[in-house]
Structures are given as C-alpha cells and as structure tokens.
N, C-alpha and C positions, 0 to 999 in steps of 0.2 A: 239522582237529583232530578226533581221535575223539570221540566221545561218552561218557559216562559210564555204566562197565555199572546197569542199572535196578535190582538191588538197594544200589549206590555210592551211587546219586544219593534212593533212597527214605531211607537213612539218615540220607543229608547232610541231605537235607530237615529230616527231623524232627528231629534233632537242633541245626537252626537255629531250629526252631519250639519245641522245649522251650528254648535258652537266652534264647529272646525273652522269654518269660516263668518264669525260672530262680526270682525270691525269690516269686513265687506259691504257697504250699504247696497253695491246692486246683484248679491244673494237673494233668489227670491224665488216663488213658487215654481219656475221653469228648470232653475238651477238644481233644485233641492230635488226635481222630478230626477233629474238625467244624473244625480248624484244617486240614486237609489234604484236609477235602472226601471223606472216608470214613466208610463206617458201622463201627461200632466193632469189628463180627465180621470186616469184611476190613482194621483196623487189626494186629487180634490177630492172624488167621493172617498177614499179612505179615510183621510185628514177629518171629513168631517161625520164619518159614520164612529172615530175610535175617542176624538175629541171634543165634538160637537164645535167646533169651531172651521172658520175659513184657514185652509193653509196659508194664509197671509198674517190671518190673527194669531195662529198658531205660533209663525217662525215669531211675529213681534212679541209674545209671548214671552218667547224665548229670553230675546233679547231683553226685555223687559226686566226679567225676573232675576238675569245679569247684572243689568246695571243697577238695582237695588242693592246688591251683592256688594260692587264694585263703590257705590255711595256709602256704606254701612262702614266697610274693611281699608278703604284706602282714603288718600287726601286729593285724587284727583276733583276737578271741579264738573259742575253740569255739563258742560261742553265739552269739556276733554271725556268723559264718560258715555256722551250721547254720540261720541265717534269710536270711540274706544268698542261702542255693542253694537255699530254699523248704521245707525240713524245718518245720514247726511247733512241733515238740517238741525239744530236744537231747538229750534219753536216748535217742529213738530213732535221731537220725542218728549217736550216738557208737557205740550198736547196730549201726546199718549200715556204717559206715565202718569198725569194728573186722573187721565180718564179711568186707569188702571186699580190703580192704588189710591183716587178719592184727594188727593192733594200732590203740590209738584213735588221736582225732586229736589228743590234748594231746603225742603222743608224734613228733608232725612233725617232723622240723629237729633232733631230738636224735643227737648224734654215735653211731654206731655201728647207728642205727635202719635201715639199708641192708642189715646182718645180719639184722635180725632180721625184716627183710623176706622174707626167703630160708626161715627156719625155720618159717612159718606161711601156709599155703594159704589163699586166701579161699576162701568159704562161701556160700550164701544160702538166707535162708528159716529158721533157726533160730528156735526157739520164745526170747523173753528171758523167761526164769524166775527170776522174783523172786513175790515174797508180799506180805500185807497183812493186817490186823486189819479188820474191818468198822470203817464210819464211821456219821457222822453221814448223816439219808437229808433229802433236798430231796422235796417235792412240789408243784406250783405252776408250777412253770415261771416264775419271776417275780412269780408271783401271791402263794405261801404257802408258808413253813419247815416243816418238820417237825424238831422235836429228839430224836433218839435216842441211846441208849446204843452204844457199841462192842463188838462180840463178835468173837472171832475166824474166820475164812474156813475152807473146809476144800477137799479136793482133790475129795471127792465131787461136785461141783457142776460138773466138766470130766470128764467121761468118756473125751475124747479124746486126755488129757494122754499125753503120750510117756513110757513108762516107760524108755526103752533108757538112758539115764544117769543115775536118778534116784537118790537115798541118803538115809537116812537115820541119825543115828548116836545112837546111844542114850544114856541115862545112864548114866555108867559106876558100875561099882561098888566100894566104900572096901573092901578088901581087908585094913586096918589094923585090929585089936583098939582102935587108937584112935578114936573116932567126930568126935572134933574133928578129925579129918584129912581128913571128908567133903568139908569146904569146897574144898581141894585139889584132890582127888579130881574135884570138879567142873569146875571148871580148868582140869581137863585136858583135859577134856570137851569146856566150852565154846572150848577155844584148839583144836582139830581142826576142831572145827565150824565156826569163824572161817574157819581157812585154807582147807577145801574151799569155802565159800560164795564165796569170791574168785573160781569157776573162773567161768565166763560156759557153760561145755560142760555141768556139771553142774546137775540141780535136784535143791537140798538143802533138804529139810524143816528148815523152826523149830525150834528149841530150846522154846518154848514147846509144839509140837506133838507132843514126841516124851517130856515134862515125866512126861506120865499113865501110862509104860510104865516108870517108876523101878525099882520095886517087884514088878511086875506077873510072873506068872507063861506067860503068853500063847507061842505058838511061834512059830520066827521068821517063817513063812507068814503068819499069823496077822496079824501084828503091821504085815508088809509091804503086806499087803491092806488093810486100813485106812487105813496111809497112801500107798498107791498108789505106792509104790516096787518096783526091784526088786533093790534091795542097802539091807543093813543092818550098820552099823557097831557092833562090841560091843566093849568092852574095862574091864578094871579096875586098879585100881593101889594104889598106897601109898606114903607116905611115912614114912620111918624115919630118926631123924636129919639128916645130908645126903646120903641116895641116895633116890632114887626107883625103884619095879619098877613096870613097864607091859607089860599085855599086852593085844594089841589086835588084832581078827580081822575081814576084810571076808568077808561070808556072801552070796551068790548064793541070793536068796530064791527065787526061782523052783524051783532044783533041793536048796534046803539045803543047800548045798556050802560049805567056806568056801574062798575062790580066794585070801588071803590073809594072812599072820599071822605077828604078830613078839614076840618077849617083849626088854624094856628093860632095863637096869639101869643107871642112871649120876649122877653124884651131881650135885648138884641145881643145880649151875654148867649143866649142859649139857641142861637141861630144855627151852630154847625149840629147839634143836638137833633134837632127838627130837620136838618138835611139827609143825617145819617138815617133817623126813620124815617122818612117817606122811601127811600132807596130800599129799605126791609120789608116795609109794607106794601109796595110795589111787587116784588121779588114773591112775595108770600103770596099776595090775588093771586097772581100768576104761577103759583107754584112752581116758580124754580128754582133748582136745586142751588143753594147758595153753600159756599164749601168753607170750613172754619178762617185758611189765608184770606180769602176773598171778603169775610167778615170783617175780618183785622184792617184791610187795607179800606173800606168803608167807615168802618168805628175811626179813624183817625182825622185829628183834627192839621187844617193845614197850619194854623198860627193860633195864640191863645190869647193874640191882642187885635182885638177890635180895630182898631185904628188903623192898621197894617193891613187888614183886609178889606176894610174899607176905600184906600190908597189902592190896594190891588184890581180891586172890582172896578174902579174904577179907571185904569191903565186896560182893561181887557177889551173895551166897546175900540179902540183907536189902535189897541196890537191885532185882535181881530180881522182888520179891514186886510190887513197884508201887505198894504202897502208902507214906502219908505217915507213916508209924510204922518202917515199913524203908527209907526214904530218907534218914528224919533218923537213923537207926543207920547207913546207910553212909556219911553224911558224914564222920564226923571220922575211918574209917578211912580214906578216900583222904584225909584231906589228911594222916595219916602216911604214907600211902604218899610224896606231894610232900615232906616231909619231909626222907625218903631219896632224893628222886632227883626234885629241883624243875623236870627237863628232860621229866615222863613225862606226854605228849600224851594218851593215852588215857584218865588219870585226869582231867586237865584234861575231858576234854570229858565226860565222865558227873558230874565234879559240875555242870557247866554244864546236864546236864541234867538231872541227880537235883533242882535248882533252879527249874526250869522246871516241875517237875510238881510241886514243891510251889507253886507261884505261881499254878495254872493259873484254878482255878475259885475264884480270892479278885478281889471286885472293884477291893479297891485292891491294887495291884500291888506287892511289895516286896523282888525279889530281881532289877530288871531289868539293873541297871548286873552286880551281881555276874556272871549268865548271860552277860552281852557279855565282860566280861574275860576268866571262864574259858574260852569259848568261842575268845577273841582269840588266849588264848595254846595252846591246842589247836593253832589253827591255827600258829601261829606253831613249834612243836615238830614237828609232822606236818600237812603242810597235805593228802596225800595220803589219811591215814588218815578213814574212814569216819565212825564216829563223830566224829572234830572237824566236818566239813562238816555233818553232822546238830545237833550244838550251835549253830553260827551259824544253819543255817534256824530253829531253833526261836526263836531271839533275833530274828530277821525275826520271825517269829507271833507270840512275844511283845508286840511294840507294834505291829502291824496291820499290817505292812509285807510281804505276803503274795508279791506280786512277786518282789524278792527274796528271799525261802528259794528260791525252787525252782530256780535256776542251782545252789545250793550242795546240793540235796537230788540233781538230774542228775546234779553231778559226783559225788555219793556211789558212786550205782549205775553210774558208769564203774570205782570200783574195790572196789565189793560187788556185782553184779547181779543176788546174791540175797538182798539185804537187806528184809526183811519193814516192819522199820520205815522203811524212804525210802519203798516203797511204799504202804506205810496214811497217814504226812504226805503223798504227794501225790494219792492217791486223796481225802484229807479236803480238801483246796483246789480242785482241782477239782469236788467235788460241793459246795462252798459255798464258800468266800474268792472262786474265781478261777473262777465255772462254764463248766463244760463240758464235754457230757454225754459228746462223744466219748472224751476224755482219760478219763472220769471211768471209763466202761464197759472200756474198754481195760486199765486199769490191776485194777480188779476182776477180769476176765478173766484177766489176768496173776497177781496174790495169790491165789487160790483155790487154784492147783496147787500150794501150802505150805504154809500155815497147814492145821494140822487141826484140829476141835472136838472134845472129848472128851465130850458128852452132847450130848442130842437138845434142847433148850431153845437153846445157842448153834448147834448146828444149823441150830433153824427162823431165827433171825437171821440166819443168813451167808445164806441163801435169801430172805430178806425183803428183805437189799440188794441184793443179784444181780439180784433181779425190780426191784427200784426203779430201777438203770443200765440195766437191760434197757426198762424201759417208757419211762422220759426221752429213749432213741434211737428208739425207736418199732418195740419190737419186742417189740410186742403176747402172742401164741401165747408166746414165750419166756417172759417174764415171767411169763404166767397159770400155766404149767408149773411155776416155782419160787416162786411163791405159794401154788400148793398145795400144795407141798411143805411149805412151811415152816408152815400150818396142817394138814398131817398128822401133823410133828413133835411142834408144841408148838399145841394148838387154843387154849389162853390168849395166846396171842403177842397182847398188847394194841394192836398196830402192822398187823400182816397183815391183817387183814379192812377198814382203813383203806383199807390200798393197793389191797387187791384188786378193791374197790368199784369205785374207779379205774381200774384196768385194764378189768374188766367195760363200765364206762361206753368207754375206749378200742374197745370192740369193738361194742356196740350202739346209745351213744348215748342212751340212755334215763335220761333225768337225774332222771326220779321213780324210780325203780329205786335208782339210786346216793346218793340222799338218803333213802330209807328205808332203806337199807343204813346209813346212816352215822347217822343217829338211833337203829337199835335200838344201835351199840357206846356211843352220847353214854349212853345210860340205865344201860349198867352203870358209866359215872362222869360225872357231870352236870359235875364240876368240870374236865375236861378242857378245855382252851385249843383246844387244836389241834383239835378235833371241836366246838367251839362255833361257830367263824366258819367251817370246811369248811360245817358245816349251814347255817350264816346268807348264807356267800356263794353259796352255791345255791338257795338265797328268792331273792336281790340277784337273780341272773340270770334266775331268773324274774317278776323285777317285782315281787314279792310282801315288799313292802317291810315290812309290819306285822307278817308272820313273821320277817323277816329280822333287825328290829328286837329279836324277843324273843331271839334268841341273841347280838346283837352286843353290848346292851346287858352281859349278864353276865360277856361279855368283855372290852370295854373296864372295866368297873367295875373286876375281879379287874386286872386291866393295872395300873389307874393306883394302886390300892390300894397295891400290890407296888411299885409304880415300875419296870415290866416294859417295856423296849424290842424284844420281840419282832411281829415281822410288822407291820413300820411301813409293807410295800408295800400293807396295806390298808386304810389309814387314810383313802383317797377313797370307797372304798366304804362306809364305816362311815358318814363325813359326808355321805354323799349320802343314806344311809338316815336318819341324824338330821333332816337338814332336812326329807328326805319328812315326818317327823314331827312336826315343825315346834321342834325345837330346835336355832335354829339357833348359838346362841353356840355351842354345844356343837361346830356342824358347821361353825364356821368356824375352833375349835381343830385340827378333826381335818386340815381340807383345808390350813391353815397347816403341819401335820407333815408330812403329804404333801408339800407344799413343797418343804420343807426337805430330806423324805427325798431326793428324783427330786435338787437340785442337790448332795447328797454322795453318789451311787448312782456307782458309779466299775465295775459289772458291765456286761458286755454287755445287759443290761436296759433300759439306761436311757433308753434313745430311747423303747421301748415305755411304760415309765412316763410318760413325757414326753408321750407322744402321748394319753394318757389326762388328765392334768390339762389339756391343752389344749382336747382336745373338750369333757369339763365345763365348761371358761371361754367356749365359744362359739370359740376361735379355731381354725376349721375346717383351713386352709390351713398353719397351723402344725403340727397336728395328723397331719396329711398328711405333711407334711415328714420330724417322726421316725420316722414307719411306715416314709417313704421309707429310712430311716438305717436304722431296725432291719432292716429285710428283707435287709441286707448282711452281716449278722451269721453267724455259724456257730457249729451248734451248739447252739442253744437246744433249752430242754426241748419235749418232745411236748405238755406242757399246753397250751403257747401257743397251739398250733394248734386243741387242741379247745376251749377256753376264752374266747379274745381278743373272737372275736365275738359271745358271749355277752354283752360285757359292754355295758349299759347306754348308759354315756357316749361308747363308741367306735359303739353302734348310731346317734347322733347322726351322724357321718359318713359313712353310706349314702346320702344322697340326693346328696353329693358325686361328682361322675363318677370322679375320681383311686380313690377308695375301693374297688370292687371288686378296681381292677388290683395293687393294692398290698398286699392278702390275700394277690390269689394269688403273688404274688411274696413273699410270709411262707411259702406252705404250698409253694413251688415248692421253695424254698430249703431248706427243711428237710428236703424229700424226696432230695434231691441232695446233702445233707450223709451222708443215712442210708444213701445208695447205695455214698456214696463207704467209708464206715466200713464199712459188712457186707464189705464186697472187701476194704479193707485187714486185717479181723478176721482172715479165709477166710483171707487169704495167710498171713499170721502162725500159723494154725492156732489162733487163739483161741475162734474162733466157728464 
C-alpha cells in the first residue's frame, strides 16, 4: 500500500486535530502548533506552502465546512451551529460563512439557493463595516463602574479604514416651494440610505454622521475627507401632487467626477420602485458585490399603501430627534400610519422602540408589556427586517434579560451589516450587561469607521472610549495614544484624565502617582461617586485604611441617602474598612450586600468576587478554588491583573502554596486571550 504524499497526510492530520477539538472557540493557531508537536512559525509556513491558506483560514475552514454539514443534516439553529463549530460570536460566523459560501447560513436548505451559489464568489478577509455610538465605559475590571454618557464614534480614530467602497449620502435637498414637503424629501433620503446599508461590500456612513452637512456649503472633497469616504451620494427632489421628481448623482470624491446620475419622475404609486433602483445602480458604479439575500431584502417594499407611508415619513423628522418630546409626537403618527395598513412591520417596530426610550431612564418601568407586543407583531409581519429584530432585543434589555437580545441583534446585522444601531446595543452589553473586553474592542474597532462626530467635544469622547476598550485588552501605548487625544480635543473631558491616570498606573505601576492623579480631578468636584471610592480604594490597597475611610465614608452616605445601587462589587472593601474602624454593625451590613451581590453576580466575575468573600471569612481553600474557576475565564478586563493582588483579603492567601500558581494562571490567561485578539484584529484589518 502506498503511502500518503506528506503534504496529504500533514493535512489529514490537522484537520483531525482541529475537529477533535471543533466547539472550542479558543483552538487556534498556537494550539493546533503544540497539538502536532510544531513551533508555530513551521505550523504557518507549512499550513501555507500545502494549502495556500493562513493556518487561521485554514482551521476556520474547517469549521466552516462543518457547520454546513451540521446546517444541511440537523435542525439545530444558526446560533446553536455557530457554537456548536467553535465560533464564539454568530455575527461573526454568519460573517464568515457568508464570505465563504457567497450567502448566510439562514439561507441553507432553501430551494433554489444552488443558483445562487453559482452567482457569488467566496471571499476572505473582508473588513465587516458596520458602526456604533459610543457607550457606557467599565473601569475596574470587576472591581468598579464607571457611568458615562453616549457620544457618537467617528472614522478618524481608524486611519487604516479601506476607502475603495466606501459612500456616503447626503441630505438631500426639498426642491419644493413647499417646505412641509421637506419631511418627504427626507424619506427619500433616508430609504436610499436604508437600501445601500444592506450591502455587506459596502461601508456606508450614518445618517446621523452625514446630518451636519444639510445645509452646509463645504465641497464635495471637503466633505469626503472628513468622512473618510470616497464616493458621495447627492440628490434632491420634490413632491407635487401625486408625482414625484428625483434627481440624484454618485460623485467620485477623489477625482470630483460624477460616475453616475439619473433625474426621476413618477407618480408616487412607484416611489419604492425608484428607491429600490437607485440602491442597484449605486451598488453597480461602484461595483460591489451585491449577493442574491441582500437583493431580496432591497427589492422589498415596506407597505403597499401610500398613505401609511406617508404618516410614516412623516413620524421619522420628530422620532429622529431622540428626544422624549419627538417621540411622544411621533407616536400617534405611526399609529395612523397602522391605521391604514395594520400589516406595516416597520412601524410596528419603531413604536416598539420610540417606547423603550421613553421607558428607559424611569425606575418604574411602564411601557414593558406594550414594547413586547409591538415588538411581537414586527416580528410577526417582517421577521427578516432589521429594525423588528432590534425591537425584540431591546424588549430583552428592557427586563434584564441581556442573553437574549443579542441572537436577535446578530441576526439584525446578517441583514443590515452596517447598522450603527445593532452595533452600539451590542458594544453597550458587551462593555457591561454581558462583559467582555474582546467582543467589546472589536465591536468599537468596527463602529468608528461610520459614525462621524461633528465637533471636537464628542470627539474627545469617541477617543475616551477607544482608549477605554483599548486599555481593558491590554493594550497599553494604544490607549495612552487615544487618550491624549481625547484631552487634546476637549482638556474639560471630565472622564479622561480619570482614565488616563489608569493607563499611566498600566505602564509604571506607581500607585502614588495615580492617586494624586485622581485626588487633584476629586477637588474640582468633591461630590463625584465615582473618584470618591477610585481614591478610597487605593488607601484600601494600601492598608491605609483611616484615609480610605475619609473617602468611603461620603460615598456610602450620598449611596444610601439617594438609595443608589451603584458599585455593589465594593461593598467588602467598604466593610472591611468600617470594621478597621471599628463599626462594625455598619460592616456587617456592607459584607451582608456583598453577599448577596457575588450569589446574584451571573458575569464572568463572579468566582473572583467569590474568592474575595471567601479569603475575608478565612475559608482559604474555598477561596482557592474560585481563583481556580476564575482563571478559566476569557476575557477579563486588564484591571484584574493589575489590581487583584493588591487587594488586602486575597493577600490572606499567599502563604497558601496553590496561591502563587493560580495568579499566574490569571495573568497567563489573560495574556493568551490578548494574543489571541491582536491576530484576530490584525486579520480582520481592525487593529
């Protein structure tokens, strides 16, 4: 019997050795080396002399080629499949698989999908451009919140960004001596915009981003440069009667050229007609690749009655605004829109959410039931369409059930994957409901190349959070870079000099340094929470418990005054400082919350927390144990590492032999998570 040529049998190999370990998501080029008894540089050049592919491409291959398998032969779902071959994420395997096989995997098993396998080339390595609004920022690592305001993201912040498809399309202009027809006018706007955002080829700037150029006199270079495109989309129109005139021009910013341009006329029956082509003929200048689903979900009409769309267009200038004053004026227009056409999904799901943001920041809740129905029957009319599946996740957020949104926010961006809004709800879950830091960096990385800021104030924020995901993964120089930024923008950014403190302390460790850093910002507002207990829990770490004591104390006081549930992860530290001081009723309320917090703490945190109330009660071995649990964890923030063994109660278990080894399997872990995300960034071209 021959033998097997040596490149047959290297393959065979490893592709026995990646399905041995298939639902493992973090199996990956290191693993797969030391699994075959290779150092990782004669993994790579092999991988790519016997398959011409990256041993990255290679193992996702693999998996790839599995879960077509497992989509074909079984009834499990996208999600359950995209875990099932060791993807972690499903946006990103419906990403890869799309890029793969030329269309997603919800579109398996559907009759005629054999065509359309034919019509679309796979790919690899595509950047997925989608956007996001800044979020809320974590600092702590488990230890301590930070609560921030939202600003929006800008493209400045990715220099690397690929312009060769990029667009942005302007507001068009009301061409009508009527000015009540502006509403329209917009309409039209935003339904172009709609339909290029479906392509997955293209990256389309926000409607939010593009908002400040209405008016604006600027040229089209000009205009391009800023937002780091290099096609821009102009057009105007009007409505007269029942016809509509549209004229609308794609301009090659680079050379000012315009490379295409149509003038409209048709009455106002055949308006989504006229939206769906220019979205095609757009797509076509620019030759990109448009994929038969992405067709489908263009070719579709949102309502088939005039009148209802009319009502709708007319609700979106005042839900737009975002505010609770244009929310509650665009509600009872869309419920005349339902009215006329009680089957129209789109409106269903924006009162479901024009609901949800009136709900949001009230502590009793009063519009929950309402949000699920509209939400229900969104789905229930268009289960495909984007916005319905963004209504349900936020009815998940709504009553804390954070889990699932994010399957229903995934499949959003299977059929928008450049929706700004799935990206900023799942960057905000990731950086707090559901942490973790990888997802969280990633996803920021991905929103910055859309959203643009229109002054230097949301500027230094979108840079404040950049640095905040960038420092959580541990990547130090990066972050300090967009922290300066963001206090060169805006030097009052009352957040950045917080952070940066932090970072600093990331690079040299000098923890008197970063507490007089963080005492001079407490003095220009003594009343601040969040710089009360940063200052007090770096007394705690230093033992310096009668300092520690003068900042906690005005914390907890303001806390319980307010009846404030915030930063309940430090409530052992508070009560160990009280007792120090010998109150202890006080300290055995605080370590009772604590309690309480670690057995409803449902984060990857919570062994660590656990391990800390443990060592305080003496029970060493117990203590031990969760470290043992936490240290399996991925993804945890960088504080942990610089922080953990600073603290006090867990210095109790040093004299413990298990205790050193189980550190460093905290700080081994961490590093081999950050190795594994910088390759996967690199690849993706995010980083």
């Amino acid at each position: 019997m021959l033998d097997k040529p040596k490149g047959q049998k290297f393959t065979e190999e490893a592709k026995s050795i990646v399905l041995q370990h298939l639902s493992d998501e973090h199996f990956g080029v290191s693993e797969l080396a030391n699994a075959m008894n290779m150092s990782r540089s004669s993994l790579l050049r092999k991988c790519k002399k016997q398959t011409t592919l990256s041993a990255s491409q290679f193992i996702r291959q693999i998996r790839l080629e599995e879960a077509m398998e497992l989509l074909h032969d079984s009834d499990l779902t996208v999600s359950e499949v995209s875990y099932q071959v060791g993807f972690g994420s499903t946006s990103y395997f419906i990403k890869c698989f799309r890029e793969h096989y030329g269309y997603p995997p919800g579109e398996v098993g559907k009759q005629g999908m054999e065509e359309k396998k034919e019509l679309v080339s796979p790919s690899f390595l595509k950047i997925y451009r989608w956007a996001f609004v800044a979020l809320a920022i974590l600092i702590g690592g488990g230890i301590a919140y930070i609560l921030m305001p939202s600003y929006p993201r800008t493209a400045d912040t990715v220099e690397k960004t690929s312009l060769e498809k990029s667009i942005a399309v302007l507001p068009f202009k009301n061409e009508s001596s009527d000015t009540t027809n502006l509403y329209f006018v917009n309409g039209l706007m935003e339904a172009s915009l709609g339909n290029l955002q479906k392509i997955e080829d293209l990256r389309v700037i926000s409607r939010t981003s593009v908002e400040k150029y209405r008016n604006s006199d600027q040229n089209i270079g000009d205009i391009a440069s800023e937002l780091n495109v290099n096609y821009i989309v102009e057009g105007s129109g009007q409505k007269v009667g029942d016809q509509v005139m549209l004229n609308i021009q794609l301009i090659d910013a680079i050379t000012d050229t315009r490379i295409w341009g149509e003038q409209y006329t048709h009455e106002l029956v055949d308006i989504f007609a006229v939206q769906n082509e220019v979205a095609k003929k757009i797509a076509d200048a620019i030759k990109a690749k448009v994929t038969p689903s992405e067709l489908e979900q263009i070719d579709k009409k949102p309502t088939e009655n005039i009148a209802a769309y009319d009502y709708y267009l007319q609700a979106m200038e005042p839900f737009n605004r975002g505010t609770a004053e244009g929310l509650e004026e665009a509600i009872p227009l869309f419920k005349k829109a339902l009215e006329e056409d009680p089957s129209f999904a789109l409106v269903y799901a924006d009162l479901a959410i024009a609901y949800y943001y009136l709900d949001i920041y009230k502590k009793e809740k009063q519009y929950t039931e309402i949000i699920n129905n509209y939400a229900d029957k969104a789905l229930l009319h268009d289960s495909k369409l984007t916005e319905s599946l963004i209504a349900k996740a936020l009815y998940y957020m709504h009553i804390g059930d954070y889990r699932l949104a994010v399957p229903h926010l995934e499949k959003a961006l299977e059929y928008n994957p450049n929706s700004s809004a799935v990206v900023n709800m799942l960057s905000s879950l990731y950086a707090n409901s559901l942490p973790d830091t990888g997802k969280y960096l990633e996803y920021a990385l991905k929103g910055i190349q859309l959203d643009v800021a229109d002054n230097d104030t949301a500027k230094s924020f979108i840079y404040l959070h950049l640095s905040n995901a960038l420092i959580q993964s541990g990547f130090t120089d990066e972050a300090l870079e967009y922290i300066d930024k963001s206090l060169e923008l805006f030097p009052q950014n009352p957040y950045a000099p917080y952070l940066k403190a932090y970072i600093q302390y990331a690079k040299n460790g000098d923890i008197e340094q970063t507490l007089n850093d963080l005492k001079r910002e407490l003095q220009k507002d003594t009343s601040r929470l969040d710089l009360l207990q940063e200052v007090a829990k770096l007394h705690y770490f230093q033992k310096e418990y009668d300092s520690a004591y003068h900042y906690y104390k005005p914390f907890h006081d303001i806390r319980e005054q307010r009846g404030l549930t915030i930063y309940p992860q430090e409530d052992i530290k508070i009560g160990v400082v009280y007792e120090k001081m010998g109150f202890q009723k006080e300290a055995d309320e605080l370590l009772k919350s604590y309690t309480e917090y670690c057995e409803n703490d449902q984060s990857m945190y919570q062994p660590a927390s656990m391990a800390v109330k443990y060592a305080y009660e003496g029970k060493t071995d117990q203590a031990i144990e969760q470290l043992e649990a936490f240290a399996k964890k991925n993804h945890f923030q960088y504080w942990i590492l610089l922080f953990m063994g600073l603290d006090p109660n867990l210095q109790k278990l040093e004299t413990n032999p298990k205790y050193e080894k189980v550190m460093q399997k905290i700080e081994d872990r961490f590093w081999e998570n950050h190795d594994r995300l910088k390759e996967i960034l690199q690849e993706k071209e995010l980083l």
